[in-house]
N, C-alpha and C positions, 0 to 999 in steps of 0.2 A: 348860212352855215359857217360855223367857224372854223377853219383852219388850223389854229394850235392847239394841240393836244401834246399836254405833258403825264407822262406814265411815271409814275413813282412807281419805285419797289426799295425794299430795303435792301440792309445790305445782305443778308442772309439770302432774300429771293436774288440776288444779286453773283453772288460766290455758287448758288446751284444751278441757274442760266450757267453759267462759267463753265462749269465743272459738266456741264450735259452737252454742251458742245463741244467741248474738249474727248470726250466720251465718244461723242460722235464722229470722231477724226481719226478716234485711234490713237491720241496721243494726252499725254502729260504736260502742265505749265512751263515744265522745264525743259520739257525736248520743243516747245512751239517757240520761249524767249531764244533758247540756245541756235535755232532756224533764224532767227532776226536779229540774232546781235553774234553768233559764231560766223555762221553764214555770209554777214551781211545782207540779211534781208534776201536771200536765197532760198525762197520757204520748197516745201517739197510738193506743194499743193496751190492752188488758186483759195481753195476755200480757207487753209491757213494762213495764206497770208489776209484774208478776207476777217478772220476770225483776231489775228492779231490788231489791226486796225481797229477790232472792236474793243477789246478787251484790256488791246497791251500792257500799259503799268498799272492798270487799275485793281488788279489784284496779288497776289506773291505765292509763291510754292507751299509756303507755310499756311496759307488760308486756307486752300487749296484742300489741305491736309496731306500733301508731299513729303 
């Protein structure tokens, strides 16, 4: 059995993964960067700071539709 498995998704399934966990927190791209770079990396949650690790710069408020 092989071990690596690589999952493509576009970037569309990409930006809605994003946008459904962000959903799921209760918050906005902006209030979760503003938690890691206002803050300092003082998120308000284990799972956001868990979620920023995921997602961090890889998308913008603007994709978002912010």
């Amino acid at each position: 059995m092989d071990d690596d498995v690589i999952i493509e998704v576009t970037r569309e399934e990409w930006l809605a993964g994003c946008r459904r966990a962000l959903a799921n927190l209760g918050l906005t791209y902006s209030e979760l960067e503003r938690q890691a770079r206002d803050r300092g990396g003082n998120f308000e949650s284990a799972q956001a700071h868990v979620l920023w690790v995921s997602i961090g710069d890889s998308v913008t408020a603007e994709e978002l539709g912010e």
